[in-house]
Every structure is written in C-alpha cells, then in structure tokens.
Backbone as a ProteinNet text record, in pm:
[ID]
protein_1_A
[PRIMARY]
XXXXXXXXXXXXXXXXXXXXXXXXXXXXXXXXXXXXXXXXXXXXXXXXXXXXXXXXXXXXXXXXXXXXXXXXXXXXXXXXXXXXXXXXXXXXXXXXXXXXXXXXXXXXXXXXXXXXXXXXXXXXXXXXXXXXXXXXXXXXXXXXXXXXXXXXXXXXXXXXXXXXXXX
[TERTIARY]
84.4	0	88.3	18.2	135.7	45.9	41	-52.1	-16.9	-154.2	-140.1	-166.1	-117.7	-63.3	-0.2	146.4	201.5	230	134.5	125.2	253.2	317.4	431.8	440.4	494.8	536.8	532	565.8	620.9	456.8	508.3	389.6	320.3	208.8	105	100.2	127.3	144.6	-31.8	-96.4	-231.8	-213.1	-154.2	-140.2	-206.4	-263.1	-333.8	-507.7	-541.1	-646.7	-669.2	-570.8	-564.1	-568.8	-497.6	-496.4	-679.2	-686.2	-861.4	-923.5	-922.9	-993.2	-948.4	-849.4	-804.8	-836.2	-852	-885.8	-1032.5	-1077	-1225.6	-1283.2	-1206.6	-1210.5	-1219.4	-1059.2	-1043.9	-1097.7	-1182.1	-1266.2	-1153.4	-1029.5	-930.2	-954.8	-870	-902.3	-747.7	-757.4	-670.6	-635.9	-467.6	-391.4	-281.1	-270.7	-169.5	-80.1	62.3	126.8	154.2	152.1	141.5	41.6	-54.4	-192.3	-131.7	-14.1	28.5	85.8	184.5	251.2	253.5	141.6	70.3	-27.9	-49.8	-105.6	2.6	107.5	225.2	255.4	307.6	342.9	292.2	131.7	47.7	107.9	110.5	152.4	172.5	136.5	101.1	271.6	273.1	418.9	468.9	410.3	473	513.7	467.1	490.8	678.8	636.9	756.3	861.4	879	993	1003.2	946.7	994.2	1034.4	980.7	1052.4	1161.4	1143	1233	1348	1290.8	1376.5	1329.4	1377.7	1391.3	1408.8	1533.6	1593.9	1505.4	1450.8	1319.4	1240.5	1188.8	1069.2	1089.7	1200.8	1245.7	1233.7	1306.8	1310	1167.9	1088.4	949	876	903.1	860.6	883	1030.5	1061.2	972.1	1014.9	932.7	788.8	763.5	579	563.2	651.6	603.1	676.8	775.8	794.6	644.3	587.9	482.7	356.6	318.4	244.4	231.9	356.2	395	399.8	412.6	386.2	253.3	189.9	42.2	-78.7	-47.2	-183.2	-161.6	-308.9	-312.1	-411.1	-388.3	-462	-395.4	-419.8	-353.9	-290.8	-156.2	-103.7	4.2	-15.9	10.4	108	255.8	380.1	414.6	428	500.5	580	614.8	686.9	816.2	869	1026.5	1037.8	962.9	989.3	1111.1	1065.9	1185.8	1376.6	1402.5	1503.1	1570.6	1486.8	1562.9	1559.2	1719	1732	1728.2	1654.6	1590.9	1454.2	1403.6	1264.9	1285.7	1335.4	1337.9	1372.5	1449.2	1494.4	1344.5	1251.8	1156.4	1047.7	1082.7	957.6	976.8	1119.3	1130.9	1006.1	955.4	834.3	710.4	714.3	577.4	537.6	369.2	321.1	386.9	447.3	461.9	415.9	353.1	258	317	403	466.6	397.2	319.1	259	345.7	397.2	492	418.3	425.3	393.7	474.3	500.3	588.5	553.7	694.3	738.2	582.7	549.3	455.2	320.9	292.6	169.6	181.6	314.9	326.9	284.9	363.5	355.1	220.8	113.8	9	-86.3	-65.1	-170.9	-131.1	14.9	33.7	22.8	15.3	-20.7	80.2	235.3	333	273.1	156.3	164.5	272	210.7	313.9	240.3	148.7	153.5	236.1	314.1	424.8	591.2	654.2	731.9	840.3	865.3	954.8	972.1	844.2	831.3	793.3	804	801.7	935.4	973	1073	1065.9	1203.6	1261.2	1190.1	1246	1197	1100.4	993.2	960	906.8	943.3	946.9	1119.3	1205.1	1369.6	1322.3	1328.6	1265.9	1261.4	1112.2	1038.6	1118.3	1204	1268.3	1399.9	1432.3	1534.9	1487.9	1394.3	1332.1	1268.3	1247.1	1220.3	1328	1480.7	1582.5	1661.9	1641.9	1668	1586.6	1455.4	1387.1	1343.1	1350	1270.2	1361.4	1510.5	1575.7	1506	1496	1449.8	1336.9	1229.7	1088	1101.1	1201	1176.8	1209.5	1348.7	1410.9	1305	1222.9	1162.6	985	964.4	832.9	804.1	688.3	733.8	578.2	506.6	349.7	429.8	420.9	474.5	331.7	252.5	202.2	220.2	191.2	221.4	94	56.5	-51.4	-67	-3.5	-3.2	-172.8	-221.2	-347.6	-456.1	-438.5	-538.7	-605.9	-770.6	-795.3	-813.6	-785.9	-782.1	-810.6	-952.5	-1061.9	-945.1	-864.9	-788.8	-660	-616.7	-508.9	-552	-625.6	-699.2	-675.9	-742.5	-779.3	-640.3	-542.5	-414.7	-325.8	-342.9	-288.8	-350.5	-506.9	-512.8	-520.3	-497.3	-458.6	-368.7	-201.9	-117.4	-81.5	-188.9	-164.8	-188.6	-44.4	-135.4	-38.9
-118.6	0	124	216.8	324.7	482.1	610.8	657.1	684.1	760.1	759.8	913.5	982.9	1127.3	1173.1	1248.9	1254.3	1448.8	1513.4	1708.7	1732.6	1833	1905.7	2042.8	2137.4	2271.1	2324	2468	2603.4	2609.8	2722.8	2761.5	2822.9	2793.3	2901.5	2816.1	2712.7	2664.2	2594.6	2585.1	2543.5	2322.8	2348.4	2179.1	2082.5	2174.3	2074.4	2108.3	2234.4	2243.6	2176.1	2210.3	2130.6	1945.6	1910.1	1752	1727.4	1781	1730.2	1746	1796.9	1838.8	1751.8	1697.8	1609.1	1485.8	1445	1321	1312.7	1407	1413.4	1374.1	1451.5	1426.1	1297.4	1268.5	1090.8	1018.5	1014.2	935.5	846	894.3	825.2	932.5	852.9	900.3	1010	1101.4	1226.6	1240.8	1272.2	1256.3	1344.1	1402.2	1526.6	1491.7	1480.3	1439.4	1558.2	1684.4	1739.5	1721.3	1698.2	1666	1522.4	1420.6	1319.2	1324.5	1450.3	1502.3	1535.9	1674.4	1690.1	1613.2	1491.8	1388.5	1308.2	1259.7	1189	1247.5	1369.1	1435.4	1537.2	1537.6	1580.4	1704.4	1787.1	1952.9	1973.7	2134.4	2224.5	2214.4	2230.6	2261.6	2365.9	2454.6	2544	2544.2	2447.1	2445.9	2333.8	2210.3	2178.5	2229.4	2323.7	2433	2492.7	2544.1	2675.1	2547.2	2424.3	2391.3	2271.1	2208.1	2112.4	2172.8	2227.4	2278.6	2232.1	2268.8	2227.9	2074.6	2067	1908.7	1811.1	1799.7	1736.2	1704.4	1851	1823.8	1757.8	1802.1	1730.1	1587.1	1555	1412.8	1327	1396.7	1335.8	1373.4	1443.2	1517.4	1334.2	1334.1	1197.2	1026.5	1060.8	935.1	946.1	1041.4	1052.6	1017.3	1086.3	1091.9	872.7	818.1	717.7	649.5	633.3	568.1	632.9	719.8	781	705	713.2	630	480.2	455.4	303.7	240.9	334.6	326.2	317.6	491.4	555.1	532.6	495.5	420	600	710	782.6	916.6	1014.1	1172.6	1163.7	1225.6	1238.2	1374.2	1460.5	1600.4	1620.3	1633.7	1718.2	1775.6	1836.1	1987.6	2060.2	2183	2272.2	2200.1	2137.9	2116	1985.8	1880.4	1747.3	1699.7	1817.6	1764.8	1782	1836.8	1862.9	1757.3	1647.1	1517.8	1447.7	1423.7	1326.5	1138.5	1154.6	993	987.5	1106.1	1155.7	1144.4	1218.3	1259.6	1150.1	1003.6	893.7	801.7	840.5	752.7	804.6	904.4	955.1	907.1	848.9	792.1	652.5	715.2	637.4	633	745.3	774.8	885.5	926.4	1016.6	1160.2	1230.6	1366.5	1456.9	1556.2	1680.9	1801.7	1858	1992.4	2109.3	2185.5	2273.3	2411.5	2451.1	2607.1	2721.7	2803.6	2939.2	3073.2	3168.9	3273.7	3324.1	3402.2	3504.2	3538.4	3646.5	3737.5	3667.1	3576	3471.1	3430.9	3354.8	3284.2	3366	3461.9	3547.8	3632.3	3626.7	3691.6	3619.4	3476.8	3370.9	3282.7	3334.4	3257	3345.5	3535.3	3650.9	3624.2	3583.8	3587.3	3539.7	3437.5	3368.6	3380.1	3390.1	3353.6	3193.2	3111.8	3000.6	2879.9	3004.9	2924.2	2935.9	2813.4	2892.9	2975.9	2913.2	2926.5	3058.8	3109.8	3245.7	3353.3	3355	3429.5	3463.1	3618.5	3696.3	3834.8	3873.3	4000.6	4076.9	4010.3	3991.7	3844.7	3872.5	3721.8	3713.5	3868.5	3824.9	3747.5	3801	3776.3	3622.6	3559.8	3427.6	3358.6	3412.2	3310.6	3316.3	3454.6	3405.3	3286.1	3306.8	3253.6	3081.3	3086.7	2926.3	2869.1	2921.5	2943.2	2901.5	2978.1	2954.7	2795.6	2799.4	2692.7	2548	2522.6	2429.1	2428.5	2521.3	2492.1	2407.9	2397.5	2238.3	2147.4	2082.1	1969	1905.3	2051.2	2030.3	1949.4	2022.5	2028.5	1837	1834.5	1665.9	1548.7	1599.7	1475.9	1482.8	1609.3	1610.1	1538	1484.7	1457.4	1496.3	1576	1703.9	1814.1	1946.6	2076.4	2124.7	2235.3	2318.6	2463.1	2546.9	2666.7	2694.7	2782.4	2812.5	2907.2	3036.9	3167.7	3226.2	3196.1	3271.8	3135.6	3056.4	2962.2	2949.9	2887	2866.3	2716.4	2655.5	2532.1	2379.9	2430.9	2328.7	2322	2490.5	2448.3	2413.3	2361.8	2326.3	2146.1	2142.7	1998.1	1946.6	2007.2	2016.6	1988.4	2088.9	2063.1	1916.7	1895.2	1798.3	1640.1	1679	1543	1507.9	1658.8	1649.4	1602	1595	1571.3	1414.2	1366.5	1269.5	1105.8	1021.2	894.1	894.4
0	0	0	-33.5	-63.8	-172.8	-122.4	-160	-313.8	-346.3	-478.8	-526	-427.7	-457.2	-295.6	-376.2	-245.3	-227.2	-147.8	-197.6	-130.3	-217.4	-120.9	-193.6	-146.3	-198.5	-76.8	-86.1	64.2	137.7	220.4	310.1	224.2	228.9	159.3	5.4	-69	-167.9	-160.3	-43.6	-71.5	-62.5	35.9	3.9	87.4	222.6	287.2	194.9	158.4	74	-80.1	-103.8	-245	-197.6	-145.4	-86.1	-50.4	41.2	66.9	-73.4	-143.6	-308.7	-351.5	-367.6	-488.6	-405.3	-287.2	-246	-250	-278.4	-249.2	-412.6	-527.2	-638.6	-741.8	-634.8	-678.9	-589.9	-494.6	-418.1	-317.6	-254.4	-212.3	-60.8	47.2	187.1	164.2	297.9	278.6	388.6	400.9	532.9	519.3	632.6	681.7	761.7	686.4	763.5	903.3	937.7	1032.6	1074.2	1035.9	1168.7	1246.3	1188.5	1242.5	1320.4	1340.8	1405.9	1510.8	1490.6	1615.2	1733.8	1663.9	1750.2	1825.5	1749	1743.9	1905.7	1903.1	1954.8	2078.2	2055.8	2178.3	2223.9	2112.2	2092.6	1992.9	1921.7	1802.7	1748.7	1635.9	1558	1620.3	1621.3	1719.5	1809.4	1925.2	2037.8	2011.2	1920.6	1880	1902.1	1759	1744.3	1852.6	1937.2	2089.6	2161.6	2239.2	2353	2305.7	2178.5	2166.1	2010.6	1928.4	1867.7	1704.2	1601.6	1480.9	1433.5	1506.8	1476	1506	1655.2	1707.4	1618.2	1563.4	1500.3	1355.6	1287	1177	1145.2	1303.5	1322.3	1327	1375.9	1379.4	1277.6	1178.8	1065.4	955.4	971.8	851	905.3	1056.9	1082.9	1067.8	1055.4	1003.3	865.9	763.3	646.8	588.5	678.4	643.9	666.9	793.3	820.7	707.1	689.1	592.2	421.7	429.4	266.7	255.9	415.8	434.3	440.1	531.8	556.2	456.4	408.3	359.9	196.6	157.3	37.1	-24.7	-59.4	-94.6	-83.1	-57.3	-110.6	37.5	41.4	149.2	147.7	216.7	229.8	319.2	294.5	385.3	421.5	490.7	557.9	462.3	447.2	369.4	345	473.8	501.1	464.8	447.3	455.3	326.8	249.6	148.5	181.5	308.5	340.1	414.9	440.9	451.7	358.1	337.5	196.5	229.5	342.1	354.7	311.7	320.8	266.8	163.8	81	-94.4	-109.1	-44.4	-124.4	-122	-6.3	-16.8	-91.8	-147.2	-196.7	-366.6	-453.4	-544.5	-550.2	-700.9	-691.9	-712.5	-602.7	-639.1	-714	-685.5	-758.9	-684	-708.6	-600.1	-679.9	-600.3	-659.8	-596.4	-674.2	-622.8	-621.4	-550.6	-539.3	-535.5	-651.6	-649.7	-628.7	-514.7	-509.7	-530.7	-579.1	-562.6	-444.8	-459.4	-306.8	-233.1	-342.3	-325.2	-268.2	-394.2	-356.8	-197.1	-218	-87.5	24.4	61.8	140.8	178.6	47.3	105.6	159.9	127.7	145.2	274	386.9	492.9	552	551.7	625.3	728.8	684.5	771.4	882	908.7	1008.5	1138.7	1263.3	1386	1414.5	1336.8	1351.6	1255.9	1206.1	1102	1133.4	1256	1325.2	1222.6	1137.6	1006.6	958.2	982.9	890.5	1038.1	1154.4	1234.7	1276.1	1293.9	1309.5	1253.2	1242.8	1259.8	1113.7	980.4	829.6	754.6	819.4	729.4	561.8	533.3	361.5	328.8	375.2	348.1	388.9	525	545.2	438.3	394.9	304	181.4	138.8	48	40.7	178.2	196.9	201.2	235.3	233.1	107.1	-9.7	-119.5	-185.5	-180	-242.2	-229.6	-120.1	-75.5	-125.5	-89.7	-110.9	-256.7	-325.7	-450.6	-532.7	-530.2	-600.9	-555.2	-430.9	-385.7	-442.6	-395.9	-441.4	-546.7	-667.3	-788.9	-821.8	-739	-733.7	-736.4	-617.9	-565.8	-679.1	-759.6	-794.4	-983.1	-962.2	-1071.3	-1170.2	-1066.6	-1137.8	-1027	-1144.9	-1087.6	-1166.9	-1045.6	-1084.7	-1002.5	-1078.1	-1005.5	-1012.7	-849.8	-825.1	-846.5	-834.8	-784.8	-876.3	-969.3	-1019.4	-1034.4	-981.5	-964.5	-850.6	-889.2	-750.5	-733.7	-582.1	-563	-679.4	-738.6	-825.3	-979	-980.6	-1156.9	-1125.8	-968.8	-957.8	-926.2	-866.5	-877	-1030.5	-1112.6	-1259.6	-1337	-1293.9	-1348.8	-1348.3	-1184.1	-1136.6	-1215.1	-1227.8	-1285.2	-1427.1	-1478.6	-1650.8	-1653.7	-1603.4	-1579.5	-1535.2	-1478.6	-1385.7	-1522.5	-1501	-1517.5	-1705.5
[MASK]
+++++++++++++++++++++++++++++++++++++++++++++++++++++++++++++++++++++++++++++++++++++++++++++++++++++++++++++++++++++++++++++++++++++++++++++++++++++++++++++++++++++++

C-alpha cells in the first residue's frame, strides 16, 4: 500500500487544501502528515519548534512521512520542510509527487506571515520566506514529478491541473 498522490510545496502553496480536493475528487481518503505530528506528539508545531527545537521536530517530521507512505493508500500532504531530509526525498522515489509552487509574493500573502508558522516568524519574514524558497525549490523540484504553479489559480484548476497531468 502506498498513496497515490504525495502534496508538497512552501507555506502558503495550498497543500493541505488542495490535498482534501483532490482526495475528495479521486474518491481516495486524505492525510496530513502534520496533523500526524501533532497527535504523534500531543503539541502544536509550534509548540515543537519553541521547547524542543527544529531538529526534534524534523526528526518526527521523517518518521511521520515514512509511516504515511507506508500506511496511507490515498492523497497524502507534507510539511513545507519534509523535502530537506534526503531519507525523505529517497523515499519519496516512486511515487506520484505533486509539487505545489507558489511565488514570493503569492506565498507570502496567502500565509499573512503567520506567527503560527514557526519558520516564517521573526525580525523579516518576507527575506525568510525568500530565503526558504531559495533553498527548497531544487528539492521540491528533485523529488516532484506534477509541478504546478498556483499563484493565479484557484484550488478546483489546480486539482484540474494535477489530474490532466496525472497517469
């Protein structure tokens, strides 16, 4: 078993929304790997990052998305970061991955610099997000193998995209 769409892209890329749509679409069940997390774990991502740190959560970030890909037979949705472990990106060879690309701007207006995004809370969180942007968008790009960019779509023509694409 093993799902049969795997969402990833940045904050604000629309991936836990887009994931429920497209599972709802293809009639397949829909799973977050941070909602796993936060159960896993019996505290908010946030709370994560402030008392145990990044690495912590990282670490429970890969062992989620291993069990996820082991588990869940249907759309399964990652955290912004998951692609920054390359035990991740090796397990994610394979499958379907659905890269959800947002720009700066997009990104940024559609996570409202969140303080529930520890990532993007601070001093500059446009520099941030660019800086997390620069960074992750090789990976994304490594491990995906449907790229759509969202930035002027809404959810239903990125659904739409994804399954023109798909198959």
């Amino acid at each position: 078993m093993s799902p049969r769409f795997v969402v990833l892209g940045p904050p604000g890329a629309g991936k836990t929304t887009v994931g429920r749509l497209l599972a709802e679409r293809t009639d397949l069940p829909f799973r977050d790997v941070d909602e796993d997390i936060v159960a896993a774990a019996g505290k908010s991502i946030s709370d994560i990052f402030t008392t145990d740190g990044e690495p912590a959560f990282r670490a429970l970030e890969e062992q989620a998305v291993a069990t996820g890909l082991a588990e869940h037979d249907g759309v399964l949705a990652l955290g912004g970061g998951a692609v920054l472990s390359a035990t991740t990106r090796r397990r994610l060879a394979g499958h379907t991955v659905v890269f959800l690309n947002v720009g700066m701007a997009e990104g940024v207006r559609r996570t409202g610099l969140s303080t529930a995004r520890p990532l993007l809370a601070g001093v500059n969180p446009r520099a941030t997000f660019k800086t997390l942007l620069d960074a992750r968008l090789p990976l994304y790009r490594e491990v995906a193998t449907i790229e759509v960019i969202t930035d002027a779509l809404t959810p239903d023509q990125v659904v739409d995209a994804v399954l023109a694409r798909w198959g």
